[in-house]
N, C-alpha and C positions, 0 to 999 in steps of 0.2 A: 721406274726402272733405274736400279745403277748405272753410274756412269762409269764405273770402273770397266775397261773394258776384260772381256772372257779369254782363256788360253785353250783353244780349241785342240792344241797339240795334249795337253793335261787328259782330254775325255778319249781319246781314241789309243792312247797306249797304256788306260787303265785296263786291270785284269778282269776275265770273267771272272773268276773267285770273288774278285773285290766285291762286282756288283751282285753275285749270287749272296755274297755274305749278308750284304744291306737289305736284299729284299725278303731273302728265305723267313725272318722274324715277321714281316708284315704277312707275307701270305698265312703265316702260321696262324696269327692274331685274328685273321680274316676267318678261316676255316671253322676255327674255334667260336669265334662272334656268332656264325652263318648256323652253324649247329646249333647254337644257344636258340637264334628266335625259331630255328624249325620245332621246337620241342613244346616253344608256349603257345598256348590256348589263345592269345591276343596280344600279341608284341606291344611295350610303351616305350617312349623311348629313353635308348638308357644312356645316359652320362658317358659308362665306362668305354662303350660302344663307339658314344660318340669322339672321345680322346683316343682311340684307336683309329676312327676312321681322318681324326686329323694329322696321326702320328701316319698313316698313311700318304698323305697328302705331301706332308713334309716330305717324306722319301723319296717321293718321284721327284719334287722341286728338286732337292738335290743329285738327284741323278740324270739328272738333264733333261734335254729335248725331246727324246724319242718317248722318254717317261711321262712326260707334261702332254704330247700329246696322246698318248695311250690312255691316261689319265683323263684327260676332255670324253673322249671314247665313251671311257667307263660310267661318265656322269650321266650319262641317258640309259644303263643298266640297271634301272632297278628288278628285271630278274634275276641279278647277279649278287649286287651289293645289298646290303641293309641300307636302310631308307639315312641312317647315321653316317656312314661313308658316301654316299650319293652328295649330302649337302656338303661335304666337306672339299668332295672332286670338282661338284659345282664352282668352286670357287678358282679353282685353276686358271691363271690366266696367260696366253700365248706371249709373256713379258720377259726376254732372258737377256742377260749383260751381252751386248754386241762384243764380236771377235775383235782384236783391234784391225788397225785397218792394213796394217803391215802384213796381215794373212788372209786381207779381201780384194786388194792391189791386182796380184795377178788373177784373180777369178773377173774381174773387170778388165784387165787388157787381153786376155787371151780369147774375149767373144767381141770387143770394142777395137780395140786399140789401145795405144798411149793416154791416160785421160788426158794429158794437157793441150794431144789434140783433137780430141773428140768436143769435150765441154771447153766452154768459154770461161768458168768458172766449177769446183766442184770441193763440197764441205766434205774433209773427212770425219767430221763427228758425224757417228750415226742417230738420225733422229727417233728409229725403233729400232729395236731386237727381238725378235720375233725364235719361235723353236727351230725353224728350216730355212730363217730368212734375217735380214736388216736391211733396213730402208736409209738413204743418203739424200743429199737435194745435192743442186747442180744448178748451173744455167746455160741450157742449149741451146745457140740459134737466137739468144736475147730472151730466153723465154724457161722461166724456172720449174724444174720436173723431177720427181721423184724417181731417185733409182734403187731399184729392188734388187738383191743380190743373193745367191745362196749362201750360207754358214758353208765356214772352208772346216772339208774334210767331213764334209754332213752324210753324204753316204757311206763311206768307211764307218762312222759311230752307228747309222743306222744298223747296218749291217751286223757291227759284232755287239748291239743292244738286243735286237732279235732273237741271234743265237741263245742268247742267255736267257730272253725270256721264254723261248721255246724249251731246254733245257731245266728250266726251272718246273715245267709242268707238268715234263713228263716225269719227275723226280717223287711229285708229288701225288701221281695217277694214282696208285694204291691206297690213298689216305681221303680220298674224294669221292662221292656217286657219281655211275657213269653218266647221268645228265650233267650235273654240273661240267665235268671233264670236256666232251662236245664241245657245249656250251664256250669256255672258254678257248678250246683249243680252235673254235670257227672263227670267234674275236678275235683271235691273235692272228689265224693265219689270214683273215679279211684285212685288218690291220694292215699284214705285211706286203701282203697283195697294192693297196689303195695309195700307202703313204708315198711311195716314189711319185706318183701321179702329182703331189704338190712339190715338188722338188723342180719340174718342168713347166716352166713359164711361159712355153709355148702354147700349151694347154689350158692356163691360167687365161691368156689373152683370148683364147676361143670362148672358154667362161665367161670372158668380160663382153665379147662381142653378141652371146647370144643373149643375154642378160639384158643389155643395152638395149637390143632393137624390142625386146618381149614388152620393155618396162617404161622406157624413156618419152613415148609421147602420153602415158597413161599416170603416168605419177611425178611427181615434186620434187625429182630427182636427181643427181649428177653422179656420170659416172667417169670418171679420171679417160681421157684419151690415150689411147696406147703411140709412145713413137715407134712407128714400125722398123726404122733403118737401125733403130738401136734394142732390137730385142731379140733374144733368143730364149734357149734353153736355159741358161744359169743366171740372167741378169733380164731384167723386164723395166724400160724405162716408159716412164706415163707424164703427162701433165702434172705440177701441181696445186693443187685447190687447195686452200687457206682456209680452216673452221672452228669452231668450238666442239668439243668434245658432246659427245651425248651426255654423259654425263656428269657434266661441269652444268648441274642445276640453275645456279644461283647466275651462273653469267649468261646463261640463257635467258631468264629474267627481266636481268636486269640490261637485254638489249628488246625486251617489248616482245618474244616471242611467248604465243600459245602454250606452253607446255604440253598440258589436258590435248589439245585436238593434237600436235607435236605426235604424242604418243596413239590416239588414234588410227594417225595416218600411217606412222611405223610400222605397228603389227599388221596393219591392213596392204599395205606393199608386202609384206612378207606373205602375208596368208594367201594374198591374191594370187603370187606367184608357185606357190604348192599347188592350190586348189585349179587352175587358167594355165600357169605356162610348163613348158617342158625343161624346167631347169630353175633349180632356187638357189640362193645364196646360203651358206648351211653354214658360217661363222659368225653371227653377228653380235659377238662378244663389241661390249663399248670401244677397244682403240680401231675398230673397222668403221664407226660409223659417226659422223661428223654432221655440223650442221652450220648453213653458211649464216651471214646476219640478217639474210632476208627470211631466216627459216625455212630454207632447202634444203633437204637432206644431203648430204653425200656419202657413198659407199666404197669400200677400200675392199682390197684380199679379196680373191675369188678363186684361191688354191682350192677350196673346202667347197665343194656343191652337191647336191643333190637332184634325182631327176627319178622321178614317180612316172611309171608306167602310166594307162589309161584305168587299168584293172584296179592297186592301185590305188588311186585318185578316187574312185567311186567308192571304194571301200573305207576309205579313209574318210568320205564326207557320208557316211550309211553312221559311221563309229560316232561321227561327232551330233547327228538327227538322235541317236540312240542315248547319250547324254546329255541333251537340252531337253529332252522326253524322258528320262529316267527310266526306258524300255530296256530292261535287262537281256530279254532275250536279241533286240537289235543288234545290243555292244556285245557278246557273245558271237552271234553270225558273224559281226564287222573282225571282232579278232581273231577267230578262225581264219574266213576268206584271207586275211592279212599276212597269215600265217603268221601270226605272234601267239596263237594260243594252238595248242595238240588236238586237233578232232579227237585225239582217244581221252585227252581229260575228262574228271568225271564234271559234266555241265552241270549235275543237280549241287554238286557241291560247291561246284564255281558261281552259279544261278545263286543260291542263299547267300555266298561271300558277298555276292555286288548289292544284294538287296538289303545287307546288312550296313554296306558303307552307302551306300544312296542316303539309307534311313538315319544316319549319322547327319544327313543333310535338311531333315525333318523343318520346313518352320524358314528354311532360306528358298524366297523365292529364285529361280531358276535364271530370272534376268541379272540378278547381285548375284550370280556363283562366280568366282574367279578360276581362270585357267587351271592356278592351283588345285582346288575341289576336285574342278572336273579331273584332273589325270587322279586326284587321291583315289579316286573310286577304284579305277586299276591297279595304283600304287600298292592299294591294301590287299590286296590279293595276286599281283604279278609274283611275287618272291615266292611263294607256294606253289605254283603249278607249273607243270610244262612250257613254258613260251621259248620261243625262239625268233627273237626279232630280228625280220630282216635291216640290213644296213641303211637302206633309205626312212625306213620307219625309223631308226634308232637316230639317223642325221635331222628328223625331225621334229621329235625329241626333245634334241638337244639347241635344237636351231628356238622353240614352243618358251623352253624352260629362260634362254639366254633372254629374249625378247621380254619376257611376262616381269622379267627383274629388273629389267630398263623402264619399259613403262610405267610401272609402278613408281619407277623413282622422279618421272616426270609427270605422272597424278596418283597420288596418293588413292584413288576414286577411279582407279582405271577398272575395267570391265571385262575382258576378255569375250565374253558372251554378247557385246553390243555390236563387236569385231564379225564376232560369226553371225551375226544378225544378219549385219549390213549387205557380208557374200553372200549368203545361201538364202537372203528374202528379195535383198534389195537389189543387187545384180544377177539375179536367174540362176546363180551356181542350181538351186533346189529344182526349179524349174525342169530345168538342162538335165538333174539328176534323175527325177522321176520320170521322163519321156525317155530317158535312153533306160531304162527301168521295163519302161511298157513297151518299148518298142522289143527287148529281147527277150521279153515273156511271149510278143504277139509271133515272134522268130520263131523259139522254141513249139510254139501249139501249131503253127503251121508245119515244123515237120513232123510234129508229132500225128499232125492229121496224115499225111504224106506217109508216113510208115505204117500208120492204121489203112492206109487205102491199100498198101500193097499185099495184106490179105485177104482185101475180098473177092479177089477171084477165088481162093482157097473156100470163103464163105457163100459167093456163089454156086457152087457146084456141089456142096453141103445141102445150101438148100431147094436144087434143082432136082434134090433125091428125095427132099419130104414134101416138098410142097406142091400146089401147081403151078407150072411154067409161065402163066400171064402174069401172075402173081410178081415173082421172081424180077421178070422183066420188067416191070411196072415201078418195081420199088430199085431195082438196080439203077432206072433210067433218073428215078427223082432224087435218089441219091449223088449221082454225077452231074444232075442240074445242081443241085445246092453246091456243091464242091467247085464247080466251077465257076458260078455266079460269086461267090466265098472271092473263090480269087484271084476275079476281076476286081473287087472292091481292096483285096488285100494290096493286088498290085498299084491301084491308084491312089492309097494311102503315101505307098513304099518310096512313090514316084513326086510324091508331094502335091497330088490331088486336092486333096482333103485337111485339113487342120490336125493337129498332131492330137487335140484333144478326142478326137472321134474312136484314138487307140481305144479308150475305154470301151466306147460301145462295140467296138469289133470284138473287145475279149471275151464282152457279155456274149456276144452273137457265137464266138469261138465256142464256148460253155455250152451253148445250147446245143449247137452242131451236132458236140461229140458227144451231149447226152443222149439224142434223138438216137442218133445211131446205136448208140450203147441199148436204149430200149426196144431197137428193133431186131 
């Protein structure tokens, strides 16, 4: 990061004209790329493509914050972008010249105080710059803690960035298909919706709280302490923890830590808390994550999170069974249910695309695939079809891709698929997943018996006109024996009678039920 510090006055009394000027060429250059690979029979990648999507890249760097992160955004869009703009946006980093501090002064005394009577001590160099934020140290009470601060004048920029890129799309409505058009106009206006939400460090600290209690006695952890006297909405003061960088390799090394299991453990705190908790950390770009000299992690920023339903969560780990299986039709249901993929796509054409790229995979066993692989399978066919990825899927994504570049860089030999081993064999995620599987199949057939029962009195009185009445009787009475004895058994299942594994035989016994009837 420069040390030069930013003129935050310079970004908020630029024109829209000015920023429509700068970006109107890139979306042109975009449209024009996005046309090109719809047209070829097998996309490779191309050069030209790729110095566009870095000339892209460029543009948003200098057009500030609101661009940088709209930008991060976009890097987990691959049904947006070309797979050549994607790696370029990947590289974005939440790294910008801090304001000087002559324009962060009063954003610190107007929720504190005076600093000189607040802190005992307090650096005005800033130690980051961040797109919505910069970080200062201080010493509180004898005891030194990061203060977090917003960028002065950051909502005013947001705000008349928006305009402009709102404007910019509809400019361009007529020269786009209406998917694409949607498509971006739901990313922009999610976007516009979400970002204020990290602007509030009131919110931030609730992130950090529930984060802490999900993760803290299960993993390797530190999470910076919030001081509560000194925190609000525009300013969030924490503890500070002293570490090495994640990715400052070599001085990891060379203080005796693991690297290899390092990154293990990393991905596996991450994945645990997708897959187990109700809330994940969805930035974990290298300057958020630290590491002490005893090789304990520590985690920073918790503006950016993510929080997966139940629904969800089980579809999300159906997608990932469905790619350690190479079961095409699995990863198909999985992105349906996910609603990343259009129920009206045509499957047979989406089915041959994935069987094509799996087959790309010919000859690699399944436990060497890396993360990378697995998402190429989608990769190579998202940009062709209807998707529309919700936010949380897209925050994880992007959270998948951030992690898979770090580990890597701490084992050359990292694995991803060892990662998913470990949850879904070796602490029960799969388990967990397939009984709550059988348990709302075993849901479903019982009301489905329940609405099969409420017409036979219809089917009684049918066959009290052809048959003989003993008859009738005889078979009306053994039928509501079975249905009830049915479930007595279902409810001592329900009730936790019985071992969860017995679902199976109940479904068997279900099957038979309703054939018997069906024959009778």
């Amino acid at each position: 990061m420069s040390n030069k510090p930013g003129n935050p006055i310079k970004g908020i009394f630029r024109t829209e004209l000015g920023v429509l000027f700068r970006l109107y060429p890139v979306f042109r250059r975009y449209l024009k790329d996005r046309r090109k690979i719809k047209k070829e029979k097998e996309h490779k990648y191309d050069p030209k493509i790729e110095y566009n999507g870095v000339r892209a890249m460029k543009a948003f760097i200098d057009l500030g914050p609101t661009f940088i992160k709209l930008g991060q955004v976009l890097s987990a869009r691959p049904d947006l972008l070309p797979n050549e703009y994607v790696a370029s946006f990947q590289k974005l980093q939440d790294d910008v010249p801090a304001a000087g501090f002559a324009f962060v002064r009063p954003i610190i005394e107007r929720n504190l105080g005076r600093i000189e009577e607040v802190f005992d001590e307090f650096n005005e160099d800033a130690v980051s710059g961040a797109s919505l934020g910069q970080v200062y140290t201080a010493v509180y009470k004898g005891s030194k803690v990061a203060v977090k601060v917003n960028r002065p004048f950051v909502k005013d920029r947001l705000k008349k960035d928006l305009v402009v890129l709102k404007r910019l799309l509809k400019l361009g409505k007529n020269r786009i298909d209406k998917f694409l058009y949607i498509s971006l106009e739901n990313v922009i206006n999610d976007f516009s919706s979400r970002i204020y939400d990290e602007l509030d460090y009131n919110k931030e600290k609730s992130n950090m709280d529930r984060i802490r209690k999900n993760i803290s006695e299960r993993e390797r952890v530190i999470i910076p302490k919030v001081i509560e006297e000194l925190s609000g909405q525009e300013v969030l003061v924490m503890e500070h923890i002293d570490g090495i960088k994640i990715t400052d390799f070599s001085k990891l090394k060379k203080m005796g830590i693991n690297t290899a299991r390092l990154a293990f453990s990393l991905d596996l705190m991450f994945i645990r808390m997708v897959l187990k908790d109700d809330i994940f950390h969805g930035d974990p770009h290298p300057g958020n994550i630290s590491v002490t000299n005893e090789g304990k992690l520590i985690l920073y920023d918790f503006g950016m999170v993510g929080v997966l339903d139940e629904k969800t969560r089980e579809d999300l780990i159906a997608l990932y069974v469905g790619m350690i299986s190479s079961d095409v039709d699995i990863i198909i249901d999985a992105l349906i249910s996910l609603n990343a993929l259009s129920p009206a796509a045509n499957r047979g054409v989406i089915r041959r695309s994935l069987e094509l790229s799996i087959a790309n995979l010919k000859g690699i066993n399944p436990e060497e695939s890396e993360i990378r692989e697995l998402f190429a399978i989608a990769n190579d066919v998202i940009f062709e079809f209807p998707f529309r990825l919700p936010r949380a899927l897209v925050l994880y994504m992007r959270m998948a891709g951030l992690l898979e570049g770090i580990c890597r860089g701490l084992d050359p030999e990292f694995k991803f698929i060892r990662v998913l081993r470990q949850i879904l064999y070796n602490e029960g995620v799969l388990n967990t997943f397939y009984s709550t599987q059988l348990m709302k199949f075993f849901s479903k057939s019982v009301l489905n018996i329940e609405k099969g029962l409420e017409v036979l009195p219809l089917l009684k009185r049918t066959l009290e006109e052809r048959v003989e009445p003993k008859l009738v009787r005889r078979r009306s009475r053994t039928e509501i024996s079975i249905f009830l004895g049915f479930s007595l058994v279902a409810l001592a299942i329900l009730y936790g009678t019985f071992p969860t594994y017995s679902l199976i035989l109940i479904a068997v016994v279900i099957a038979l039920f309703i054939g018997t009837i069906a024959r009778r």
